[in-house]
TORFI-596883 format. One record per residue (C-alpha): residue number from 1; residue in one letter; x, y, z. Coordinates in nm, 4 decimals. Example, Ala and Ser with C-alpha at 12.3 -4.5 7.8 and 13.67 -1.06 7.14 Angstrom:
% residues 2
   nr  rest        px        py        pz
    1     A    1.2300   -0.4500    0.7800
    2     S    1.3670   -0.1060    0.7140
//
This chain:
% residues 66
   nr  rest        px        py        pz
    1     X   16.3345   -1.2270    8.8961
    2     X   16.1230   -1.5205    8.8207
    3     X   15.7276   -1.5475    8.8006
    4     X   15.7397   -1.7745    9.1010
    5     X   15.9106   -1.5855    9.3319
    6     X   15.7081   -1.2680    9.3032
    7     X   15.4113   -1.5395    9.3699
    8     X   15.6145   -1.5998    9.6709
    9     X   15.7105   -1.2304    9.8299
   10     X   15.2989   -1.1618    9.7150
   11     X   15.1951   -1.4182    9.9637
   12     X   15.4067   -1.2996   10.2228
   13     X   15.2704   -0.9413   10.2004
   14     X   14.9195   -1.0976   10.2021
   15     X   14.9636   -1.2805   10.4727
   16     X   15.1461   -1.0042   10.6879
   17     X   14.7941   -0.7758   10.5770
   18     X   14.5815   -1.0457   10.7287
   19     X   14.8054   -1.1547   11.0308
   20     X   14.9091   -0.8277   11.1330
   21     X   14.5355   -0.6559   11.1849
   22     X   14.4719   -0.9747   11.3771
   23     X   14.7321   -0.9420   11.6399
   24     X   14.5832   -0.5849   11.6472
   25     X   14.2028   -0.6944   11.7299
   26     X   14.3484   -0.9099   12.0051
   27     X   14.5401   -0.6693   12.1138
   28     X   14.9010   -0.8251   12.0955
   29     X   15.0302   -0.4843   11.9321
   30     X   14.9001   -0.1759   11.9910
   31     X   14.6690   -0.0567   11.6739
   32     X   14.7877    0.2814   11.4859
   33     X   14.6951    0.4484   11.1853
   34     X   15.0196    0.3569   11.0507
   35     X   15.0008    0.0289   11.1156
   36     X   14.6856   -0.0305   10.9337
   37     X   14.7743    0.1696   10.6612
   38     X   15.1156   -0.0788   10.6489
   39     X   14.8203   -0.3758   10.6348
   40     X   14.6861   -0.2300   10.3582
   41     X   14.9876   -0.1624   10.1421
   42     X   15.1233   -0.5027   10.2279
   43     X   14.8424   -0.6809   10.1491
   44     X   14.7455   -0.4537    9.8044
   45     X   15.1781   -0.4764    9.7108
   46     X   15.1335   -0.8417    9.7668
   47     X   14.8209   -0.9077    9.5703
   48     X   14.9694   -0.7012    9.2583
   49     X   15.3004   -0.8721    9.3138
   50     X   15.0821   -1.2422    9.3180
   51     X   14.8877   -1.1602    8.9707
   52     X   15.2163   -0.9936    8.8087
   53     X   15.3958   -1.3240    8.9403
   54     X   15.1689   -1.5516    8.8215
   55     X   15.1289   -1.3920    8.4534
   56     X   15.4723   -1.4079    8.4371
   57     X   15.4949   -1.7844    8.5243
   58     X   15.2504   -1.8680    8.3200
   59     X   15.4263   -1.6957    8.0178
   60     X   15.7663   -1.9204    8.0996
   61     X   15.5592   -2.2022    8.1294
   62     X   15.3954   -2.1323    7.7487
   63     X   15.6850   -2.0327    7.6062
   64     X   15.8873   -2.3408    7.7304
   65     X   15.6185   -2.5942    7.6073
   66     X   15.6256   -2.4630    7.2307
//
């Protein structure tokens, strides 16, 4: 799998941690214990999946200009 596409599934996780908690304070979906604890491991999975994503990008990038 490429370095960009991790980027990619990292910011979908982050943004499901942030939009999800959201919808909970305004009381679209009911708030759990699961569900937060599904924030929080969607939004920590994507932020780990962003940084791996990115090193790995960058490294392609490097080792294509040389």
């Amino acid at each position: 799998m490429d370095g960009m596409r991790l980027v990619w599934i990292g910011l979908g996780g982050v943004l499901l941690g942030v939009a999800l908690p959201l919808l909970m304070v305004l009381r679209i979906i009911q708030p759990s214990l699961w569900l937060g604890l599904l924030c929080f491991a969607a939004s920590t999975g994507g932020l780990m999946l962003g940084i791996m994503g990115s090193a790995m990008a960058a490294r392609n990038y490097r080792d294509r200009m040389r």
